[in-house]
C-alpha positions in Angstrom: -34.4 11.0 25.2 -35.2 8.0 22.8 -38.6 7.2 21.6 -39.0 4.2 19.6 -42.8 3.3 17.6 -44.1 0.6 15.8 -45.3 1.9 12.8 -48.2 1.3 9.9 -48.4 3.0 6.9 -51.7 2.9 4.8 -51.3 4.2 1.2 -53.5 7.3 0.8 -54.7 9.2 -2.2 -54.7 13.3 -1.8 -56.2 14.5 1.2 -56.2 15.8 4.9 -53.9 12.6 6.1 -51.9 12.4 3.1 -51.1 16.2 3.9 -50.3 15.6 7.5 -47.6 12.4 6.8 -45.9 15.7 4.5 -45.5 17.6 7.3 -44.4 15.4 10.0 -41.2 14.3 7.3 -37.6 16.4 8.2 -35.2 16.6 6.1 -33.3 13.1 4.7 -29.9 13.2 5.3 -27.4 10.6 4.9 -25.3 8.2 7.2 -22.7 10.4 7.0 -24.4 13.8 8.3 -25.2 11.6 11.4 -23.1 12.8 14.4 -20.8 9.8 16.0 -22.3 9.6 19.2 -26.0 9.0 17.6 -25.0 6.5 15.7 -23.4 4.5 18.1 -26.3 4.8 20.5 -28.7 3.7 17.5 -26.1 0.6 16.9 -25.8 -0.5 20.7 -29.4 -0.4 20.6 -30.4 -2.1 17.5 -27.4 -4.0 15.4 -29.5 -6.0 13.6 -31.7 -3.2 11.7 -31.8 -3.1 8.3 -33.1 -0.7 5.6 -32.0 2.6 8.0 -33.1 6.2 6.4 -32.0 8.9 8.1 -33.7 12.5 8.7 -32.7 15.6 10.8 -35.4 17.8 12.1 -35.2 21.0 14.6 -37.5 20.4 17.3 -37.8 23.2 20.5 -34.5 25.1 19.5 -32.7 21.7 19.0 -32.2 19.1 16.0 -33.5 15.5 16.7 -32.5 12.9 14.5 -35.1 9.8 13.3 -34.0 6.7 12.2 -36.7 5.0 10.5 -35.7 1.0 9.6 -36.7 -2.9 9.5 -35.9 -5.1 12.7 -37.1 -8.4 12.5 -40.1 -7.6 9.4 -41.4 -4.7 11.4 -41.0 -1.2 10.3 -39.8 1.4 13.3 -38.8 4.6 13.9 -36.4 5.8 16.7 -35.6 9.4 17.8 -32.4 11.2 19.4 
């Protein structure tokens, strides 16, 4: 399943929102810790991205993998 968000970030000082961006993050991992397949899939589908960060997070038993990058000036984030 791929889910793919337009996303806005508003800088924050401490506080109840600033906590809950900590908690969403998974762990940064690089290009390299990406398995093949997910990377091709995240290539097909957007080969003109730029800026890609990679994190790895377990999610119901399993690890989902979020690619957060620029396309075309917008920042978005895309899961597999």
């Amino acid at each position: 399943m791929i889910l793919l968000t337009s996303v806005t970030y508003a800088s924050s000082g401490p506080g109840k929102n600033g906590k809950e961006r900590e908690n969403e993050k998974g762990n940064h991992i690089s290009v390299s810790q990406v398995p093949g397949y997910v990377l091709a899939q995240f290539n097909a589908m957007f080969p003109a991205a730029t800026n890609v960060k990679w994190e790895a997070e377990k999610e119901h038993g399993r690890i989902e993998y979020k690619a957060e990058f620029y396309l075309n000036g917008q920042k978005l984030k895309a899961r597999f």
